[in-house]
N, C-alpha and C positions, 0 to 999 in steps of 0.2 A: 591494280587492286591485288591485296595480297589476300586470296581466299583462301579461307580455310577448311582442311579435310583433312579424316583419318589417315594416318600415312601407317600403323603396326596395328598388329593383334594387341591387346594387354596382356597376354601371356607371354609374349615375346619380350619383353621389358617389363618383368617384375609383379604385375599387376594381378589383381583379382577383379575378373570381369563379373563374377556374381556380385561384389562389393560394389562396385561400379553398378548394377544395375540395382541397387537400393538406393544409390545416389538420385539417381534419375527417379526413382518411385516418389523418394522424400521430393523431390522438388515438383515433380508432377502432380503431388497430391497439392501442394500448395495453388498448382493451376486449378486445379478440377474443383479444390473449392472456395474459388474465387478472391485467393489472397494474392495472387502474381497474375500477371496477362499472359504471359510465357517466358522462357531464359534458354541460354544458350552456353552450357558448360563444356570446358575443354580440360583435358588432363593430358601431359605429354613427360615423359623422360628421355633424358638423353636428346631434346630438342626433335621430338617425334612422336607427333600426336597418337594417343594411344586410343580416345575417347573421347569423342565429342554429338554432342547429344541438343537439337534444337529442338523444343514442344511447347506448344500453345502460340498465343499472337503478337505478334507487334505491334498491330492496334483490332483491337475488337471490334470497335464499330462497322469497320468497315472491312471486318472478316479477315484481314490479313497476316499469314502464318509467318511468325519466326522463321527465319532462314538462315545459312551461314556467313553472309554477305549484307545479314542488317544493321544499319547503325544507331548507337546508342550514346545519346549526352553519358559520358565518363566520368562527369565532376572532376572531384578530388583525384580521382588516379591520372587526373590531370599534371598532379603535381610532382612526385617523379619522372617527368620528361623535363619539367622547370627543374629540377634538381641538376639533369645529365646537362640541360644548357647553362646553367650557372658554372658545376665543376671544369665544362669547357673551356670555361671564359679564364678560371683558376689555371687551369694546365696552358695557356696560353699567356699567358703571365699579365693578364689585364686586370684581373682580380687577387687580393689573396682573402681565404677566411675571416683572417683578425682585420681584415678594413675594417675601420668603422665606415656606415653607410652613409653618414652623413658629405664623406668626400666625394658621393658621386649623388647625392638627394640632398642638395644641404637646408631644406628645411628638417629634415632631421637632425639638424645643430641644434644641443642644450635640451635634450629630452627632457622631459619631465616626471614623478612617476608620485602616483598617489598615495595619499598619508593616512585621509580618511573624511568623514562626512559625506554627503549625496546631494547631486543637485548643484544648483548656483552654490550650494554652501562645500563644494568639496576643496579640500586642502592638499597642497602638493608641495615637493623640494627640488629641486635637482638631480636629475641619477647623478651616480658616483661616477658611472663609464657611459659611455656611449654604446649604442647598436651597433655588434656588428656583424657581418655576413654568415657565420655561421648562428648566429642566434635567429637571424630569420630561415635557415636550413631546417633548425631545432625546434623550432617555436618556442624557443625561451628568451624571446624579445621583450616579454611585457606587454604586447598586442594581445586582441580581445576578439569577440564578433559581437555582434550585437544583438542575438536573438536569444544568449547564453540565462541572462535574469541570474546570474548567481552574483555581480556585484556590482556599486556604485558606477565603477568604470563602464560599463557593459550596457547601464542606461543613458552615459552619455554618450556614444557609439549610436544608438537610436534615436538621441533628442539631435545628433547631427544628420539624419537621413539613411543611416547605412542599414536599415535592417534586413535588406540581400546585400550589403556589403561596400554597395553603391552608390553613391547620390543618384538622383534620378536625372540622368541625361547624361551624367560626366563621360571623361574618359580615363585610363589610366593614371595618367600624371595627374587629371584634377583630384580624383580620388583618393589616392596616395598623399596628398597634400591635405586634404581633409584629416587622414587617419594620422597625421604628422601634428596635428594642432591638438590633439585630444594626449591626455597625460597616459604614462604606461601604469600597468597591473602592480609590477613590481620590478624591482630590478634587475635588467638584463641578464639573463646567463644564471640566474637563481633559482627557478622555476619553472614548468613547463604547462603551457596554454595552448591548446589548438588554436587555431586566429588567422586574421589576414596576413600574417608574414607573406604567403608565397605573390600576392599580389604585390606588395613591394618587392620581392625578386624579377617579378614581371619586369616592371619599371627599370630596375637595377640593369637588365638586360637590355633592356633598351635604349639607356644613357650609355651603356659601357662601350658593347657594342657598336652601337648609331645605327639600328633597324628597328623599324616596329617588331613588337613581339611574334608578330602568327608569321612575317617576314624571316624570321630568326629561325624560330623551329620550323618554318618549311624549305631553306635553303640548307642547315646545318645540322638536325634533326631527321625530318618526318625523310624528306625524300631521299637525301643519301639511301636510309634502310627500305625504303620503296612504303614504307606506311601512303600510299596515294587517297587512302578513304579518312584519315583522321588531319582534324584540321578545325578552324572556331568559326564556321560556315561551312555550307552546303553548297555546292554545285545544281544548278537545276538537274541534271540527271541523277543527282546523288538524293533528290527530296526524296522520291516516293519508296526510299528503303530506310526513311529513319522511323525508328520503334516514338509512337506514342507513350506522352509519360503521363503518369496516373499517380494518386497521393489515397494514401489508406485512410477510410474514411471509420469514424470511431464505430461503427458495428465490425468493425475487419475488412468490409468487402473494401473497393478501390472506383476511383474515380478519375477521369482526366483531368489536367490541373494544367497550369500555363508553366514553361522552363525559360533557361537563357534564349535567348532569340538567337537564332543559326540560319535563317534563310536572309544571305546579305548577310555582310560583315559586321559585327555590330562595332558599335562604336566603344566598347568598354572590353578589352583583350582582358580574361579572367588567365591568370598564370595558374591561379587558385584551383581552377572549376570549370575552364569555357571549350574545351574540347570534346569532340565528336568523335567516334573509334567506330571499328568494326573491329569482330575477334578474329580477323586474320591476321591485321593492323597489330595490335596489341599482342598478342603471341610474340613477331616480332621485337616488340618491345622488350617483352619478357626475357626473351633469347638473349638478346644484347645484354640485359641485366646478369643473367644467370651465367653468360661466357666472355664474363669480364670488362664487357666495354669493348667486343667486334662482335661483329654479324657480318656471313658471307664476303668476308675481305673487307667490311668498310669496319675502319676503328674510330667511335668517337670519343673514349676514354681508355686509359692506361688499366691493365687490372691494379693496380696499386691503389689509384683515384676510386675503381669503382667498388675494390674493398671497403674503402673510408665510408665511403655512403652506406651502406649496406650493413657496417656494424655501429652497435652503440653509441653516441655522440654524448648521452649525459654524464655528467660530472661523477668521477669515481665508478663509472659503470651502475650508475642507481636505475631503478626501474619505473615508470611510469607513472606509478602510486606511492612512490616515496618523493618525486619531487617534483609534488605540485598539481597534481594532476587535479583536476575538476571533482570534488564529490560524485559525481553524476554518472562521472566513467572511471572510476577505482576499479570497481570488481575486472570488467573486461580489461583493463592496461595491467593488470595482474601478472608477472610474467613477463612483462611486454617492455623493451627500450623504446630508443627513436635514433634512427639514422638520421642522414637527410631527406627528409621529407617519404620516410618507410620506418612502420614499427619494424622493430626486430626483436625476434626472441631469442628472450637470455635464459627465461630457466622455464621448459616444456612441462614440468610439476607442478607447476602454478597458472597456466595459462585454462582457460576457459575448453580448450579441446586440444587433443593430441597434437604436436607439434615437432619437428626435430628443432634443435637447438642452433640461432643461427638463419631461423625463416624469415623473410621478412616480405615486405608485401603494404597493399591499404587499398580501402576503400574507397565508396562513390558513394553520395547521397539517396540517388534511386535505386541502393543496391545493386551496385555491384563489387566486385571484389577481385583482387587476384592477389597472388602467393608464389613467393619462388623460392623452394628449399635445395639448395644448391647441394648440401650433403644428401641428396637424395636424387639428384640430378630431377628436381620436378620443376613445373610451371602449369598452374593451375589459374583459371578465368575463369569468372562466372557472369552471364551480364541479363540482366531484365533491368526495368526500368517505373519501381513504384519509390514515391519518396514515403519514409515508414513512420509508422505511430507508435505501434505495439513490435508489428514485424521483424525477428529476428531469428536470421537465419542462418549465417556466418559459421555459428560454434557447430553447429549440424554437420553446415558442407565440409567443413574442417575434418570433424572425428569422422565423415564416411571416406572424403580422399583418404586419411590418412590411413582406416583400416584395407583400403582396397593396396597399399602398398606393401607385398607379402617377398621378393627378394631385391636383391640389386638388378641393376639394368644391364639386360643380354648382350 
């Protein structure tokens, strides 16, 4: 278990520890009145925790406090570890980028991409190119989700069963097969869509390779860097530290609600979304992100490789909101690129909260977050566990790290 503690002063590495203790106020006020259960924020430079701060519960009911050692479904920041095991598979010469993915999923042969109408009545053509590897990196495949309601596509996504993403009982390869018969958004590599790509990278990994997925990142991955508490199940000793998830219920307050199933393995590996961390675990991550692709002598990427990931991927360097981005989320992608499977920032003038240029980082579903601004030598975690309605809190934790960083690191 990689737990996690203070190891500096904030003074010692740049910091302002009264900054930092507004941090902690702002989010603690959000416990006290009853918009979070608890969270558990960490700030470190230089790869050395400078502030880390656990208050309120990991589950309420049953009175139990947040600690350093609790773990929390991660979602989406799920998918940056699928990112470091795809570029693996690239620097290992099994994959390259410009595959198209149909050589390795070939019902992904002769995509399709819609034209227009809804319903039995919608019209399609043939893409011009094929999916490939870096378009599922990018999410500019033309893939959807299904809970989106912004277009045609998106309700056929639902009338096939996927409205968590899934058929109901499938497993990887069936489901991927399902999101293979439905037509794309638009065409490859033109546009940018949040969507199930990373869950085809799951699969991708798993064809290329020949391991099951959680097989994959727990042989090549998780344990080389000693992550022993993250993983897409629970060990029976590991149950009684996982945080209770709650969903905001329309007065604000929060309520428990049912997640990915983690107790036993389940039968649907989410590339996407299906992992469990603890913020000792995930620091580690962090580290390996922010010093290149090693952590403590183990190297699983080249700093070369883990540049590419970490900056810009769209075409001509355009930002978020110029290609393609969802009405829904313009204002926030404002500022904002896309690596592989990490926003990055391109321009800190435009972005929703202070930022160095160069940051890049993403979110979870139940709220949480992390951020690693390399020109700053930081790495930054936040982790609670409500899925939000109104709730946002992001641009906050953002401009209070970033006033608490007052020189370079000692």
């Amino acid at each position: 278990m990689a737990q996690l503690r203070q190891e500096v002063a904030p003074q010692d590495v740049g910091l302002d520890a009264k900054a930092l203790d507004r941090l902690d106020q702002h989010a603690a006020g959000l416990v006290d009145e009853g918009r979070l259960p608890g969270f558990l924020v960490s700030v470190a430079r230089g790869g050395r925790v400078a502030h880390l701060t656990a208050y309120g519960h990991r589950d309420l009911a049953a009175g139990l406090p947040v600690e350093t050692d609790t773990l929390w479904r991660i979602y989406s920041m799920t998918k940056p570890v699928t990112a470091v095991a795809v570029l693996m598979l690239v620097e290992e010469g099994l994959l390259a980028l410009d595959d198209p993915i149909d050589r390795y999923l070939p019902e992904f042969a002769n995509p399709r991409v819609y034209v227009s109408g809804s319903g039995d009545d919608v019209r399609t053509r043939p893409a011009a190119g094929p999916i490939r590897v870096r378009h599922l990196l990018t999410h500019t495949a033309g893939l959807t989700f299904a809970f989106y309601h912004d277009h045609p596509v998106d309700a056929l996504y639902r009338a096939a069963g996927l409205e968590s993403s899934v058929p109901s009982g499938a497993d990887l390869a069936e489901t991927i097969a399902v999101y293979a018969s439905l037509p794309l958004q638009f065409e490859p590599g033109t546009q940018w869509n949040y969507s199930v790509a990373t869950n085809v990278l799951g699969r991708l990994i798993e064809v290329v390779s020949g391991r099951p997925l959680d097989a994959f990142f727990a042989e090549r991955i998780l344990g080389p860097l000693g992550m022993t508490d993250t993983g897409f199940h629970l060990t029976p000793e590991q149950e009684p530290r996982l945080a209770e998830l709650y969903g905001e219920t329309e007065d604000g307050g929060i309520t428990p609600v049912p997640g990915l199933p983690v107790r036993g393995r389940p039968r649907f590996l989410s590339a996407s979304g299906g992992l469990v961390s603890s913020a000792g675990d995930y620091h580690r991550f962090m580290e390996l992100l922010r010093r290149g692709g090693e952590l403590d002598g183990v190297r699983l990427l080249s700093p070369a490789t883990l540049a590419l990931m970490t900056r810009n991927q769209l075409p001509g360097d355009a930002v978020l909101r110029a290609f393609g981005a969802p009405a829904h989320q313009e204002r926030a992608n404002d500022g904002l690129g896309f690596g592989f499977n990490v926003s990055v920032v391109t321009d800190p003038a435009r972005t929703l909260a202070p930022s160095a240029p160069g940051t890049f980082g993403w979110t979870g579903v139940a709220t949480t977050a992390f951020w690693v601004a390399a020109a700053l030598d930081l790495t930054v975690q936040f982790m609670t566990q409500v899925r939000p309605r109104t709730l946002k809190i992001f641009p906050d934790l953002r401009r209070l790290v970033h006033e608490a960083v007052v020189a370079p690191v000692g």
